[in-house]
mmCIF file of the N, C-alpha and C atoms, coordinates in Angstrom:
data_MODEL
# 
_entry.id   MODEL 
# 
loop_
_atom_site.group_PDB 
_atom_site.id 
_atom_site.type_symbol 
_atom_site.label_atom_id 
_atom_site.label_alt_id 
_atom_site.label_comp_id 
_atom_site.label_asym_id 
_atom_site.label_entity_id 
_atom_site.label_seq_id 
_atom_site.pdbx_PDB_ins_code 
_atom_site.Cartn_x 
_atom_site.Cartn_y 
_atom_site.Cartn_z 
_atom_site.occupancy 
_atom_site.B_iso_or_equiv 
_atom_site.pdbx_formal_charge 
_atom_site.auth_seq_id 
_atom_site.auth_comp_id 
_atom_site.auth_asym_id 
_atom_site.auth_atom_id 
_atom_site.pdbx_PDB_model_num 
ATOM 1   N N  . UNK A 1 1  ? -67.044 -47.868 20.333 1.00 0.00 ? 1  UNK A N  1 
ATOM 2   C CA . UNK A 1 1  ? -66.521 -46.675 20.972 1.00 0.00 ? 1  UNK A CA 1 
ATOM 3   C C  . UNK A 1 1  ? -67.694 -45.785 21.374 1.00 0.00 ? 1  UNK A C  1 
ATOM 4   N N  . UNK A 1 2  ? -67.596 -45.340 22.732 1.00 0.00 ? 2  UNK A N  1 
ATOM 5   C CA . UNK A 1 2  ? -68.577 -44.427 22.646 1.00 0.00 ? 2  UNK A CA 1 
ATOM 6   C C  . UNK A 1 2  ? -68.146 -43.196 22.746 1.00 0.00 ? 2  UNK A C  1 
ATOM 7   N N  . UNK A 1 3  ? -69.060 -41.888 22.516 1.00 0.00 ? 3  UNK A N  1 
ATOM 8   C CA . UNK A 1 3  ? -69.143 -40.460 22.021 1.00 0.00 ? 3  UNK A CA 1 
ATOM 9   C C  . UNK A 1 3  ? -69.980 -40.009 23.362 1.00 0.00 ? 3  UNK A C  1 
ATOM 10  N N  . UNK A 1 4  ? -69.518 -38.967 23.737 1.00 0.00 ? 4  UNK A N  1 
ATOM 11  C CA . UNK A 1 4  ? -70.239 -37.874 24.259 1.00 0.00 ? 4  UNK A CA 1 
ATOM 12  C C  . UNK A 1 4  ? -71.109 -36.874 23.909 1.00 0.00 ? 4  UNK A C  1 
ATOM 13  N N  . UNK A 1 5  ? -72.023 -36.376 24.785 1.00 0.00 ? 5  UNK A N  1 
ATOM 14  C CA . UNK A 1 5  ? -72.331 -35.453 23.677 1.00 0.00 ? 5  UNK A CA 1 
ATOM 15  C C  . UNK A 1 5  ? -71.449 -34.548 23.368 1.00 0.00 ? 5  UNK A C  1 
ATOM 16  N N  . UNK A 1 6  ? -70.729 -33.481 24.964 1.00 0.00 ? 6  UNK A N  1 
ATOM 17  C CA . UNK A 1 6  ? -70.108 -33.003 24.917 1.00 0.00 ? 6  UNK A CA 1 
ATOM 18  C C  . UNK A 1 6  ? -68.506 -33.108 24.520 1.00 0.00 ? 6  UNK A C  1 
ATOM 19  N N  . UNK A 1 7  ? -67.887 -33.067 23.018 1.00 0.00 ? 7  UNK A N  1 
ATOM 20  C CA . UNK A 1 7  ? -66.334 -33.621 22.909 1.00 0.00 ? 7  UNK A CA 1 
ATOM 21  C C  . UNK A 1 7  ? -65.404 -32.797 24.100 1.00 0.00 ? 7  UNK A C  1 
ATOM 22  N N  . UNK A 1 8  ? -64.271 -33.578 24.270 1.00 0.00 ? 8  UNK A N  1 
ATOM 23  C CA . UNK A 1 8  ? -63.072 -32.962 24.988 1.00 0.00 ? 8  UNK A CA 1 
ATOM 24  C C  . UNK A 1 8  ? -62.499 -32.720 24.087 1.00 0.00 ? 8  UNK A C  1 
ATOM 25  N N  . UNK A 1 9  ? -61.789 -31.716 24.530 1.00 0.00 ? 9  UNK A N  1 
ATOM 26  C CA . UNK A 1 9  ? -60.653 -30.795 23.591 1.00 0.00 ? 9  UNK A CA 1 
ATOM 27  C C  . UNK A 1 9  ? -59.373 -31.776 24.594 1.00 0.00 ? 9  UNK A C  1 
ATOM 28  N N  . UNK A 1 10 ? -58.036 -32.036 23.827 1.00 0.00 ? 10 UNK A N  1 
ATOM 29  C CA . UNK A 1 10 ? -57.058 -32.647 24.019 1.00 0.00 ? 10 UNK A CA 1 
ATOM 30  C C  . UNK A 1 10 ? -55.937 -31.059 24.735 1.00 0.00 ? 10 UNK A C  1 
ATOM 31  N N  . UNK A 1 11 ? -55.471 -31.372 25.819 1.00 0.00 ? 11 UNK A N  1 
ATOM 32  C CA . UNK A 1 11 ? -54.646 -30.677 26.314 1.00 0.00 ? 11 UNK A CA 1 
ATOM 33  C C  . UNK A 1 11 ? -53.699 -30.345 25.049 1.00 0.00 ? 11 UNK A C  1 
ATOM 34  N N  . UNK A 1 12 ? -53.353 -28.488 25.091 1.00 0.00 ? 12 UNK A N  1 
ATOM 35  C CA . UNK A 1 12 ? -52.762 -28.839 23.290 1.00 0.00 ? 12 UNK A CA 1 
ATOM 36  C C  . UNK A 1 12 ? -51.150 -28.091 24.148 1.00 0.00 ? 12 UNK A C  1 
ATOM 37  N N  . UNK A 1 13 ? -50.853 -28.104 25.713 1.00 0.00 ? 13 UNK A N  1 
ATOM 38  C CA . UNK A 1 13 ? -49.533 -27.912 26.241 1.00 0.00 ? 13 UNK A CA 1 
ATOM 39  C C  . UNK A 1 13 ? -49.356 -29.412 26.775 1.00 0.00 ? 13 UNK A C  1 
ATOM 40  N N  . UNK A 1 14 ? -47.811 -29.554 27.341 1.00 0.00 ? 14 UNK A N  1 
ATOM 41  C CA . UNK A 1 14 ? -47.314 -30.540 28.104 1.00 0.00 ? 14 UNK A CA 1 
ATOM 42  C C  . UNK A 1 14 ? -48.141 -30.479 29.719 1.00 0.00 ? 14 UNK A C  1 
ATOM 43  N N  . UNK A 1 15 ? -48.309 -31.463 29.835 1.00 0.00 ? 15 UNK A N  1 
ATOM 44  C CA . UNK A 1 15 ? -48.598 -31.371 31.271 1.00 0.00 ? 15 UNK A CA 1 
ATOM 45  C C  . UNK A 1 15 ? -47.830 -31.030 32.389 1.00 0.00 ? 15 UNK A C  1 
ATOM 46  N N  . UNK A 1 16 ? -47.849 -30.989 33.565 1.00 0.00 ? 16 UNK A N  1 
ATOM 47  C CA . UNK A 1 16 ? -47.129 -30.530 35.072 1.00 0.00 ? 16 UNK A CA 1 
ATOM 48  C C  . UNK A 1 16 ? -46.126 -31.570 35.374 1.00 0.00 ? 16 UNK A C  1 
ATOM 49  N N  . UNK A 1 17 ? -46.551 -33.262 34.825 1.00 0.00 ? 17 UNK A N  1 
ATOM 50  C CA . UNK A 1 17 ? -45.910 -33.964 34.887 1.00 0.00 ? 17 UNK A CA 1 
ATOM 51  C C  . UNK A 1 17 ? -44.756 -34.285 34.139 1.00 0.00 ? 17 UNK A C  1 
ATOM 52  N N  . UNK A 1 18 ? -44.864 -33.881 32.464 1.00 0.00 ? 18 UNK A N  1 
ATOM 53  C CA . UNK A 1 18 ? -43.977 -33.775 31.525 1.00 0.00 ? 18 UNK A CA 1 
ATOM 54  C C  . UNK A 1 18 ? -43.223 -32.728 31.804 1.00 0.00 ? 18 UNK A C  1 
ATOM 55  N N  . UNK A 1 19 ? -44.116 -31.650 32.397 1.00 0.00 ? 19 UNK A N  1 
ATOM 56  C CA . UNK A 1 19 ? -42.208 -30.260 32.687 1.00 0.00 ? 19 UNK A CA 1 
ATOM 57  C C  . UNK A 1 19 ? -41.840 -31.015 33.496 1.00 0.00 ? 19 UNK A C  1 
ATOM 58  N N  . UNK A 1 20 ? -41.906 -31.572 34.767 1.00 0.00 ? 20 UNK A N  1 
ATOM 59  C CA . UNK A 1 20 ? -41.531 -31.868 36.168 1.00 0.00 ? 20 UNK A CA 1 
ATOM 60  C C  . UNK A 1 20 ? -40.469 -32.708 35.433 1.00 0.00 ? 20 UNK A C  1 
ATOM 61  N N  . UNK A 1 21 ? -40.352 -33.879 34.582 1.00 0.00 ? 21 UNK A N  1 
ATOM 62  C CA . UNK A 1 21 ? -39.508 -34.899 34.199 1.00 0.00 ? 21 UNK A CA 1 
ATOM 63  C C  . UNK A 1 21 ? -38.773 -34.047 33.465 1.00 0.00 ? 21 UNK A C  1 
ATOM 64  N N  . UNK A 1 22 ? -39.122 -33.175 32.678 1.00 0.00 ? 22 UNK A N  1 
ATOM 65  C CA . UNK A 1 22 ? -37.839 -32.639 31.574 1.00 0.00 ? 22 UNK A CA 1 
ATOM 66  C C  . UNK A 1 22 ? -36.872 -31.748 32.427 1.00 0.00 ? 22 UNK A C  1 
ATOM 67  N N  . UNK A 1 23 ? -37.793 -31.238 33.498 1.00 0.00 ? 23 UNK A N  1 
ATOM 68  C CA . UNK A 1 23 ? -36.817 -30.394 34.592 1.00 0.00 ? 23 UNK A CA 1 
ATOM 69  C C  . UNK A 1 23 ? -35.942 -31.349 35.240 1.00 0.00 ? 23 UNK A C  1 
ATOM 70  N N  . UNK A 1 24 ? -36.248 -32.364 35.626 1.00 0.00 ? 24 UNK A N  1 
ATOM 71  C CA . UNK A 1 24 ? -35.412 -33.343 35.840 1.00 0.00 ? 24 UNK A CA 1 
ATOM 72  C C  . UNK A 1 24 ? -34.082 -34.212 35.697 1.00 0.00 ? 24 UNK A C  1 
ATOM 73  N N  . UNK A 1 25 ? -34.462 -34.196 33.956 1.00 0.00 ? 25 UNK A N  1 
ATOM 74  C CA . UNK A 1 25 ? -33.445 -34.579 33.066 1.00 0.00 ? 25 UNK A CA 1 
ATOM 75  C C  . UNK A 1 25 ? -32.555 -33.688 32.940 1.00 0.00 ? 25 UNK A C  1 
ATOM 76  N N  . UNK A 1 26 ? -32.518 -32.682 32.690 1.00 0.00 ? 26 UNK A N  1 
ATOM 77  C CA . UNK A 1 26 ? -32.294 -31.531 32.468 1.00 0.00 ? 26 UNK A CA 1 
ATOM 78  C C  . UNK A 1 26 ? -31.034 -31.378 33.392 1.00 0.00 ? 26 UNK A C  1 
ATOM 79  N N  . UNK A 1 27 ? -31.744 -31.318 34.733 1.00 0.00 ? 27 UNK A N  1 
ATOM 80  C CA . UNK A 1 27 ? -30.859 -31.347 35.586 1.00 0.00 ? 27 UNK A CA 1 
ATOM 81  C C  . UNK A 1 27 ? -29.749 -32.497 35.974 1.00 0.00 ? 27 UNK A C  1 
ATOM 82  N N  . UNK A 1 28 ? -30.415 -33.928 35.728 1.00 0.00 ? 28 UNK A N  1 
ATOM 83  C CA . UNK A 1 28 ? -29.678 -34.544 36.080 1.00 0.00 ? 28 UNK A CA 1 
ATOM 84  C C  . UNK A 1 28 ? -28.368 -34.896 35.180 1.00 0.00 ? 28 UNK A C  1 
ATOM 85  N N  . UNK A 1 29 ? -28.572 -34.208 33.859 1.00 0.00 ? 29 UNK A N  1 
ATOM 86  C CA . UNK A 1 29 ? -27.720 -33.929 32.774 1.00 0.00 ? 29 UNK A CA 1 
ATOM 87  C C  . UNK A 1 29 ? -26.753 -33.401 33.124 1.00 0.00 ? 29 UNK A C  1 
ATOM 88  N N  . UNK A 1 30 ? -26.707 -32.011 33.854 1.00 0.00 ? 30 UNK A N  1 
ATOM 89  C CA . UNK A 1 30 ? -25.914 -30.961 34.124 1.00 0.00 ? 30 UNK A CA 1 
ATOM 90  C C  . UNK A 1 30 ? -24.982 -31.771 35.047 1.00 0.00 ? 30 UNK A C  1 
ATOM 91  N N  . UNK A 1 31 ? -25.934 -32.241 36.478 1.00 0.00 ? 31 UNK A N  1 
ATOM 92  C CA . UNK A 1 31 ? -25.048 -32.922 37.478 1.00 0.00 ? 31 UNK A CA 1 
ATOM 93  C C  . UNK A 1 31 ? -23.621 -33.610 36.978 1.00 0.00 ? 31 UNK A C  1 
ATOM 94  N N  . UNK A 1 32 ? -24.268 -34.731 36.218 1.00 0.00 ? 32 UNK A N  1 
ATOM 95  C CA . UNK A 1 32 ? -23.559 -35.649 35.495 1.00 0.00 ? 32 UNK A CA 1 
ATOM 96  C C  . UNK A 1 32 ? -22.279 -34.704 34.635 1.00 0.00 ? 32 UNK A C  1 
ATOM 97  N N  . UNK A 1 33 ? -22.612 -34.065 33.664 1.00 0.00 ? 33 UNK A N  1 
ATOM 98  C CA . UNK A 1 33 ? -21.620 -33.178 33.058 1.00 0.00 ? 33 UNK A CA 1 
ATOM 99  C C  . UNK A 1 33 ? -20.519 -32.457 33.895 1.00 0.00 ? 33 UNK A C  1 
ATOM 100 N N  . UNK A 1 34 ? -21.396 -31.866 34.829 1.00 0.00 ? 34 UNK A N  1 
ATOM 101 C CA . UNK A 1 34 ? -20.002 -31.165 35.827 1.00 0.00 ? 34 UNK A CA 1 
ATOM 102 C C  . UNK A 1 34 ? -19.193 -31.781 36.909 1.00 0.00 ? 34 UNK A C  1 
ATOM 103 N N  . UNK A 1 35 ? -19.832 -33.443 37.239 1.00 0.00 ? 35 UNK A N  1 
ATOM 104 C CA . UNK A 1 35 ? -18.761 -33.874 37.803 1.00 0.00 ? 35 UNK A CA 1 
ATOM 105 C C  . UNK A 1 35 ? -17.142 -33.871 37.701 1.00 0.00 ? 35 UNK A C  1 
ATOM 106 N N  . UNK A 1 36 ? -17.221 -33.739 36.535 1.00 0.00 ? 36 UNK A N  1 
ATOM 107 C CA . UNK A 1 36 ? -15.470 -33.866 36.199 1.00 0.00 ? 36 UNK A CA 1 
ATOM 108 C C  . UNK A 1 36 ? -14.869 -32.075 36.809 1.00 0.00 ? 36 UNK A C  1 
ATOM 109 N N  . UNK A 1 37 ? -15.670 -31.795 36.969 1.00 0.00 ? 37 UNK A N  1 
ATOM 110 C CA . UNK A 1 37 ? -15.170 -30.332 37.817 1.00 0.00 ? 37 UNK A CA 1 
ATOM 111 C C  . UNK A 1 37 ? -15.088 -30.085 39.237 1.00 0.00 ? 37 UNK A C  1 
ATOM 112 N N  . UNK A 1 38 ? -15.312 -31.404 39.654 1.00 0.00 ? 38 UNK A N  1 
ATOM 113 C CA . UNK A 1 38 ? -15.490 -31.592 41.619 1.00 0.00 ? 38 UNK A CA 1 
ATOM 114 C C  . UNK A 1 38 ? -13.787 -31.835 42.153 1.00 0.00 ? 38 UNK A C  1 
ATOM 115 N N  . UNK A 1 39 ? -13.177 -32.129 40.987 1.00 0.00 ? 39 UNK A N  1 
ATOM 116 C CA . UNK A 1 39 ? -12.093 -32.342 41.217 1.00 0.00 ? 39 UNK A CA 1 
ATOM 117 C C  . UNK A 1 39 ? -10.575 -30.988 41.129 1.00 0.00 ? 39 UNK A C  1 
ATOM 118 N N  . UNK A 1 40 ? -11.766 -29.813 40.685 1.00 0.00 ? 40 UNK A N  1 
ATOM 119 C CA . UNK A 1 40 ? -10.883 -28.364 40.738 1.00 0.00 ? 40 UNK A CA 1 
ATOM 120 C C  . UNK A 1 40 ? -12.041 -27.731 41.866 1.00 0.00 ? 40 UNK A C  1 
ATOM 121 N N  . UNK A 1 41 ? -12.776 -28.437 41.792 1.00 0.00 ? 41 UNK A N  1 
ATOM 122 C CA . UNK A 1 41 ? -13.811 -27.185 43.489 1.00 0.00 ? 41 UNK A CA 1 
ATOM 123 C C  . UNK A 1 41 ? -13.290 -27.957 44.424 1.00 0.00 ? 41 UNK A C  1 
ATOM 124 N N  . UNK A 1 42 ? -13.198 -28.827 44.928 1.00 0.00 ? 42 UNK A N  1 
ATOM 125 C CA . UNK A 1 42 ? -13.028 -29.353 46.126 1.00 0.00 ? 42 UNK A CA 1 
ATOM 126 C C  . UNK A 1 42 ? -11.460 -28.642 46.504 1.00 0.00 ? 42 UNK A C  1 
ATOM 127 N N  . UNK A 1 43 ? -10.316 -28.465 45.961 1.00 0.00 ? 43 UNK A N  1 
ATOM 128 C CA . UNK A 1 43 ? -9.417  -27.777 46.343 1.00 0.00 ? 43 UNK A CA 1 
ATOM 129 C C  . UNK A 1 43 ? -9.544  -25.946 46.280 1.00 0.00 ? 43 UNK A C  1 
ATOM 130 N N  . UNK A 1 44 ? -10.331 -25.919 45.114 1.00 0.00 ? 44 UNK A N  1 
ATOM 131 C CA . UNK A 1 44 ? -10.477 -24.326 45.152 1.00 0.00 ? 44 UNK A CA 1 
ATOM 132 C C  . UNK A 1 44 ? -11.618 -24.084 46.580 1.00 0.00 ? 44 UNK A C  1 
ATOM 133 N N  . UNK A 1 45 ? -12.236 -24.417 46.835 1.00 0.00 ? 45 UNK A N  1 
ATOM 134 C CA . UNK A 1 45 ? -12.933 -24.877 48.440 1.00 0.00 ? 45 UNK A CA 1 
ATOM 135 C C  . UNK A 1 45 ? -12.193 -24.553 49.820 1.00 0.00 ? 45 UNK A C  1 
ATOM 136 N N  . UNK A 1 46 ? -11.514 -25.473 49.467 1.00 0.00 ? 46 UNK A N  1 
ATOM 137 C CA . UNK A 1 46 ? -10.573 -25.846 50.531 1.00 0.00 ? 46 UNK A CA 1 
ATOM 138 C C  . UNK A 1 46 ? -9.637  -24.332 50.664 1.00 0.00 ? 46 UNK A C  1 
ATOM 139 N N  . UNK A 1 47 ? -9.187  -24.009 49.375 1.00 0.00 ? 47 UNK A N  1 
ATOM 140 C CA . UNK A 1 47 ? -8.137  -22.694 49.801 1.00 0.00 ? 47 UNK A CA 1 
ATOM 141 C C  . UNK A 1 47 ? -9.316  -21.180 50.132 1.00 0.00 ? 47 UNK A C  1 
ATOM 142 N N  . UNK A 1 48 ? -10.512 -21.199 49.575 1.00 0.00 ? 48 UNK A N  1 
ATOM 143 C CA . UNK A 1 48 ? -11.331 -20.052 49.533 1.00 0.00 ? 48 UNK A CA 1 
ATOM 144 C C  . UNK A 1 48 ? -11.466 -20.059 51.128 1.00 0.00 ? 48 UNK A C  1 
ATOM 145 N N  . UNK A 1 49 ? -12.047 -20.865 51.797 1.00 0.00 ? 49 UNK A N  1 
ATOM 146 C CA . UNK A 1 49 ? -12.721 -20.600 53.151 1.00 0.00 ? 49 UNK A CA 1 
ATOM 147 C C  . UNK A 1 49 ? -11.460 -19.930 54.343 1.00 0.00 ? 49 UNK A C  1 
ATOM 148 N N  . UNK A 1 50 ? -9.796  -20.287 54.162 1.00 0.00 ? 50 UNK A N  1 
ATOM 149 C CA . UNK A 1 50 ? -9.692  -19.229 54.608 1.00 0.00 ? 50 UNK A CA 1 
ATOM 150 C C  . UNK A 1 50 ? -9.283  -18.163 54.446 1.00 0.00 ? 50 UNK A C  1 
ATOM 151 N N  . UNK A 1 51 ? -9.186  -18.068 53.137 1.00 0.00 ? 51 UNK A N  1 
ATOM 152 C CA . UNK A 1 51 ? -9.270  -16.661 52.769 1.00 0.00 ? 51 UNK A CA 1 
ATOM 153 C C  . UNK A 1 51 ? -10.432 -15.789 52.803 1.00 0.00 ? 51 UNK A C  1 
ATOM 154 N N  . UNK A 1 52 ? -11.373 -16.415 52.782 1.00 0.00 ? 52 UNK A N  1 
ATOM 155 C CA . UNK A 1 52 ? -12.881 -15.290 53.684 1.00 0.00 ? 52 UNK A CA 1 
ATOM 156 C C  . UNK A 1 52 ? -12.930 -15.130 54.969 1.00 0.00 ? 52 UNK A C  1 
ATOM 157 N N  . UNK A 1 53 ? -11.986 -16.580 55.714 1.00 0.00 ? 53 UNK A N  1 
ATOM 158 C CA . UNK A 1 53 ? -11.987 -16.188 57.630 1.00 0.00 ? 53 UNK A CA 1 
ATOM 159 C C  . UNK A 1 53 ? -11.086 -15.016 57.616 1.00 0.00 ? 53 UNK A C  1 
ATOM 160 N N  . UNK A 1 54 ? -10.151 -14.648 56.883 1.00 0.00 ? 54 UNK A N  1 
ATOM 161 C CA . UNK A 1 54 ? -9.338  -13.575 56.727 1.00 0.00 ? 54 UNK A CA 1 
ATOM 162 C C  . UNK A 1 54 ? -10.013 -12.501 56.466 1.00 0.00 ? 54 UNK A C  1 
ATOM 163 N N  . UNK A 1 55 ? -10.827 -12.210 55.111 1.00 0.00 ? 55 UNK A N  1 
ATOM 164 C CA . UNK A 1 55 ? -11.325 -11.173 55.025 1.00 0.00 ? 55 UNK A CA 1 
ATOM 165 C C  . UNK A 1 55 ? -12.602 -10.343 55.661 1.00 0.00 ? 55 UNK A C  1 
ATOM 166 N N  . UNK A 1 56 ? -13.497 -11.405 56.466 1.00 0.00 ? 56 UNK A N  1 
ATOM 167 C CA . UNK A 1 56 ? -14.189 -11.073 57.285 1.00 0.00 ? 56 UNK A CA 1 
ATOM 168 C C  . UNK A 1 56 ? -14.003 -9.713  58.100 1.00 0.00 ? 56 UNK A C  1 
ATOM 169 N N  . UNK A 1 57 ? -12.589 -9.804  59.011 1.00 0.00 ? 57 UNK A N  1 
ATOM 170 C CA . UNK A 1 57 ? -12.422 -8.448  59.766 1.00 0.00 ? 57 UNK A CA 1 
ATOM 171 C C  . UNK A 1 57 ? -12.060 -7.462  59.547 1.00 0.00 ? 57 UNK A C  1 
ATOM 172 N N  . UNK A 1 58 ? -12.097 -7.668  58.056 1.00 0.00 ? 58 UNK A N  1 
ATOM 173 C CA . UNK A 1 58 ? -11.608 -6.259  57.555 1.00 0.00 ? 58 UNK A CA 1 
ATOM 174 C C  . UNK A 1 58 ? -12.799 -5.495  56.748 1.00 0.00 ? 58 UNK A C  1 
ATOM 175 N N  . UNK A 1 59 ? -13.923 -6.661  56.142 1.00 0.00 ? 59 UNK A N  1 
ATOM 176 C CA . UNK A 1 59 ? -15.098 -6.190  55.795 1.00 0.00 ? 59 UNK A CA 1 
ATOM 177 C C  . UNK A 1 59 ? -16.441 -5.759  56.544 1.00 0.00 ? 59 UNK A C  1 
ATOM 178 N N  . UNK A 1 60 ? -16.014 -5.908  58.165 1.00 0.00 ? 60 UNK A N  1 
ATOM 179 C CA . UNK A 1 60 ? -16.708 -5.629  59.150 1.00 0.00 ? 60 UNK A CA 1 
ATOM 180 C C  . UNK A 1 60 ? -16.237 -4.149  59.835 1.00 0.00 ? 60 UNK A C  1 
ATOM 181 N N  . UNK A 1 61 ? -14.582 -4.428  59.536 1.00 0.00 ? 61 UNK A N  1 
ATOM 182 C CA . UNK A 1 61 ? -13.773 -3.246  59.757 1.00 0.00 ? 61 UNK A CA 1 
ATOM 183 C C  . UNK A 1 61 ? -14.311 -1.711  58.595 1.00 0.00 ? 61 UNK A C  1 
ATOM 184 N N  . UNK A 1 62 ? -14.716 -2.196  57.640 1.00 0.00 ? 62 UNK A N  1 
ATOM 185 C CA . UNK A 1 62 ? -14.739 -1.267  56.613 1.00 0.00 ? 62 UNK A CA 1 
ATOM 186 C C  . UNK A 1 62 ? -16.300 -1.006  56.922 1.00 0.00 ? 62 UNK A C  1 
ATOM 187 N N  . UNK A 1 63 ? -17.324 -1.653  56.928 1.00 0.00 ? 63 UNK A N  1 
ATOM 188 C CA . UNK A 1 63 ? -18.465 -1.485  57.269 1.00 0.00 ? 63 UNK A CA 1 
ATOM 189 C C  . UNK A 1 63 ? -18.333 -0.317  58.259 1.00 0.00 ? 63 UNK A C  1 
ATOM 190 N N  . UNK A 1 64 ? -17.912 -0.815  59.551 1.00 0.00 ? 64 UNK A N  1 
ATOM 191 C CA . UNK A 1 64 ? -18.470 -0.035  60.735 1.00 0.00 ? 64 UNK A CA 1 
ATOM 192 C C  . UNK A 1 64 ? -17.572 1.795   60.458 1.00 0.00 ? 64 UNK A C  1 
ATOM 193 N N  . UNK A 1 65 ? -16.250 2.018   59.401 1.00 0.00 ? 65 UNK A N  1 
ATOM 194 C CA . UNK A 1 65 ? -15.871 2.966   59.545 1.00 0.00 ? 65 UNK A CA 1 
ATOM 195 C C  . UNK A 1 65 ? -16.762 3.709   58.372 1.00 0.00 ? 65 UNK A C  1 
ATOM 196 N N  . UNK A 1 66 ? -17.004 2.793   56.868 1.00 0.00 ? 66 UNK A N  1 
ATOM 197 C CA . UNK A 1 66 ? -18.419 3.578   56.109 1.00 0.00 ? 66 UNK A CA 1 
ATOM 198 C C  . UNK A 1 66 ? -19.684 4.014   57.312 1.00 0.00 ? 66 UNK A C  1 
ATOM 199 N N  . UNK A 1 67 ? -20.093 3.320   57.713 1.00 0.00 ? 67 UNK A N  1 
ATOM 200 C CA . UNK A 1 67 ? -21.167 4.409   58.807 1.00 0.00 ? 67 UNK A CA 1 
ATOM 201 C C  . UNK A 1 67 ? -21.312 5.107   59.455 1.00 0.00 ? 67 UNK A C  1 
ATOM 202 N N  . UNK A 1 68 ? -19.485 5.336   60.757 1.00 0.00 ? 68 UNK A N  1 
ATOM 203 C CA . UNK A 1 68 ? -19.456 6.570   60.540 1.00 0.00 ? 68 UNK A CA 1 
ATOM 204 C C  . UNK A 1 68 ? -19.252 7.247   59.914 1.00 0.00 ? 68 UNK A C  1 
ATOM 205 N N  . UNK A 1 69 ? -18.610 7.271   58.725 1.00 0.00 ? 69 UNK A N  1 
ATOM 206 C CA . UNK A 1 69 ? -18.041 8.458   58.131 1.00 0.00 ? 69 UNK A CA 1 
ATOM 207 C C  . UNK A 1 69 ? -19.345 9.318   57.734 1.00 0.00 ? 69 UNK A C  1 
ATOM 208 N N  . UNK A 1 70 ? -20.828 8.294   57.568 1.00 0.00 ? 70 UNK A N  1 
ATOM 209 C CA . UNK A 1 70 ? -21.575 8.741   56.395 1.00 0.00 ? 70 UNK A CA 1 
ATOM 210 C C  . UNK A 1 70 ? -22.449 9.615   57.713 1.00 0.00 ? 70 UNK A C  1 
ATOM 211 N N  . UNK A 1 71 ? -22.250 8.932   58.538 1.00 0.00 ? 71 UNK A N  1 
ATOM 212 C CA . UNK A 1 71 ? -23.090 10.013  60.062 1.00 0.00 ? 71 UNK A CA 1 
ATOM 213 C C  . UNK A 1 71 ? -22.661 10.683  60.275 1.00 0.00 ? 71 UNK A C  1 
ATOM 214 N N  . UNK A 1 72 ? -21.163 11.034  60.324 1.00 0.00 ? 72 UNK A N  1 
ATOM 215 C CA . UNK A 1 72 ? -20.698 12.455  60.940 1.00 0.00 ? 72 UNK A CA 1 
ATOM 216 C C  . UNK A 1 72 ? -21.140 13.242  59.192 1.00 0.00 ? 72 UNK A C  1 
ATOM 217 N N  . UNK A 1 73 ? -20.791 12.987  57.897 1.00 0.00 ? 73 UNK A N  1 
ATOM 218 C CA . UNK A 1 73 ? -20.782 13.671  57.314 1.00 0.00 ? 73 UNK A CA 1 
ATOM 219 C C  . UNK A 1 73 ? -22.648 14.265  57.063 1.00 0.00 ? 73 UNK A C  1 
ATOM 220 N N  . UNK A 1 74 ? -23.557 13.536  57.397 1.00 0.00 ? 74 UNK A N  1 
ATOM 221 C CA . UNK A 1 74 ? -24.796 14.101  57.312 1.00 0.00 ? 74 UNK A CA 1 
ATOM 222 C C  . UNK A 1 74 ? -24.685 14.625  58.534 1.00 0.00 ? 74 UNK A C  1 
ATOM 223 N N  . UNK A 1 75 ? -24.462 14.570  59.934 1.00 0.00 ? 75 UNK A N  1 
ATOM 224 C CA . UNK A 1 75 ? -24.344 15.464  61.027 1.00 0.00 ? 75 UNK A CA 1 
ATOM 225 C C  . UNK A 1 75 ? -24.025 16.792  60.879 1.00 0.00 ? 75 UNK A C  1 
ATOM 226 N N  . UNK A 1 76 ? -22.562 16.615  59.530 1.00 0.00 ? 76 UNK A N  1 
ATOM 227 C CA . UNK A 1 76 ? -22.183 18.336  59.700 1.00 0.00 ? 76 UNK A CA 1 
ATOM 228 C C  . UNK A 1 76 ? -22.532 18.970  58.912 1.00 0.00 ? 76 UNK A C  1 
ATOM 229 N N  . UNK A 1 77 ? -22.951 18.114  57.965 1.00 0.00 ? 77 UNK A N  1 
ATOM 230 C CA . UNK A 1 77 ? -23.863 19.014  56.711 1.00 0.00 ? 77 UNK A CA 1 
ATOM 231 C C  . UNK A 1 77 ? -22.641 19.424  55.599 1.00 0.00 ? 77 UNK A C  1 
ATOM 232 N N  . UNK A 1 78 ? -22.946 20.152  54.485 1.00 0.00 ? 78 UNK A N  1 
ATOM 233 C CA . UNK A 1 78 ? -22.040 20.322  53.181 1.00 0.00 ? 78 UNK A CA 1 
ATOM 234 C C  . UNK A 1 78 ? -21.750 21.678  53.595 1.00 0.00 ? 78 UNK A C  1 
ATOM 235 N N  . UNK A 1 79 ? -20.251 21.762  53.365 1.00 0.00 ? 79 UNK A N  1 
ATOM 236 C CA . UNK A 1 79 ? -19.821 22.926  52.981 1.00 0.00 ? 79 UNK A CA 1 
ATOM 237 C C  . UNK A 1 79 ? -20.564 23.921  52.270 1.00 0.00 ? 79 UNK A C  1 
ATOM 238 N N  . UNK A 1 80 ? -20.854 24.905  52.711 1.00 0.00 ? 80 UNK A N  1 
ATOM 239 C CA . UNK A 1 80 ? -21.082 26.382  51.197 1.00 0.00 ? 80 UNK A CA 1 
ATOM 240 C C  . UNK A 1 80 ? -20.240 27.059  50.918 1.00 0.00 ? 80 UNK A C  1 
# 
């Protein structure tokens, strides 16, 4: 065996490669686990989207009447 003069010190964390795989697992754990739930999103999915094409014009509706309200009310200033 040979010696250096100078010893290496041993990496004393996981490497970039060991998080990268445990992040991995990790995840591919979860995937796996929540499949059995694709089978209540895919209909809860299906009913959400149009109930947001619905609420869209009313949250655009509410937008544009919050800005005026908040312009005329800095326009006229506060009561004394």
């Amino acid at each position: 065996m040979r010696q250096s003069a100078h010893p290496h010190r041993q990496a004393e964390g996981p490497t970039v490669g060991e998080m990268v795989e445990e992040v991995v697992n990790i995840v591919t754990g979860l995937g796996i686990a929540l499949l059995p739930l694709l089978v209540f999103a895919v209909p809860g999915a299906v009913l959400l989207v149009p109930v947001l094409l619905l609420a869209l014009p009313l949250a655009i509706a509410a937008a544009a009447l919050a800005a005026a309200y908040l312009l005329v009310r800095s326009i006229r200033g506060r009561p004394q």
